[in-house]
C-alpha positions in Angstrom: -19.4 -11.2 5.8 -18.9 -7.3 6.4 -18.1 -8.2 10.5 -15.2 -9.8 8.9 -13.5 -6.6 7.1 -11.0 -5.4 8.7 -10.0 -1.6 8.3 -6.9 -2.9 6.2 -8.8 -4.9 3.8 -11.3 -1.8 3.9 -8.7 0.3 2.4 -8.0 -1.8 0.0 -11.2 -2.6 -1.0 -11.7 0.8 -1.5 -8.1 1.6 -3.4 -9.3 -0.6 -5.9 -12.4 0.6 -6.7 -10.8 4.2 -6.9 -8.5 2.6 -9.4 -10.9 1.1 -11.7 -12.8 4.4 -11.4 -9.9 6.5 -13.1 -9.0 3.8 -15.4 -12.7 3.5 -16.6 -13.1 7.6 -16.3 -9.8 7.8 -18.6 -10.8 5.8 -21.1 -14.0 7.1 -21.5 -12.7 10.5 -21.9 -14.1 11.9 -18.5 -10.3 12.2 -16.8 -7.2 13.4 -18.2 -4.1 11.7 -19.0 -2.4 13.8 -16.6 -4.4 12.8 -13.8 -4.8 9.2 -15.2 -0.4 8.9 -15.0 0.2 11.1 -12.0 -2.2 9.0 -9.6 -1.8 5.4 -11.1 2.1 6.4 -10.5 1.6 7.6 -6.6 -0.4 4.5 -6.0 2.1 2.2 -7.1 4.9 4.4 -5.3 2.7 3.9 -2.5 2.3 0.7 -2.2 5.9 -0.3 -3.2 7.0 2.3 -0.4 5.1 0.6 2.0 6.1 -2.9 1.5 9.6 -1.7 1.5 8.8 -0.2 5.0 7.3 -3.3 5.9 10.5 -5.3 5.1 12.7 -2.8 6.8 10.4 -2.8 10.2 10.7 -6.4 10.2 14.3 -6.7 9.7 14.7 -3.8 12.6 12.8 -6.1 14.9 14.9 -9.0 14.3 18.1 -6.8 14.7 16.5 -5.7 17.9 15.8 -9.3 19.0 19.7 -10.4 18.4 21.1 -7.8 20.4 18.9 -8.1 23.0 20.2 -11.9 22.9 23.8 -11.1 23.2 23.3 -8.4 25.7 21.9 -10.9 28.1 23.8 -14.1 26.7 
């Protein structure tokens, strides 16, 4: 099973065992609710941000693609 991990689901794997870390660690009183806010909230921007760079790769590509086409058409 661990020949089949790729570095991606690595990451993740790992991001959500950092997660539950601080969540367990702030509700045991061990991290502080600074901390707890200020890295839950860049995780989430993170993520969001990349999905949103995701979408806008994609859609680049596929703008790429139709003026390649009428270029050559």
């Amino acid at each position: 099973m661990l020949n089949n991990l790729s570095s991606d689901n690595v990451k993740y794997i790992l991001t959500i065992l950092a997660v539950c870390a601080i969540i367990v660690g702030f509700f045991l009183d061990k991290i502080a609710a600074e901390v707890f806010y200020t890295t839950i909230g860049s995780i989430i921007t993170h993520f969001y941000q990349g999905n949103k760079v995701k979408e806008l790769k994609t859609e680049i590509e596929a703008q790429k693609i139709e003026l390649q086409s009428l270029k050559n058409g």
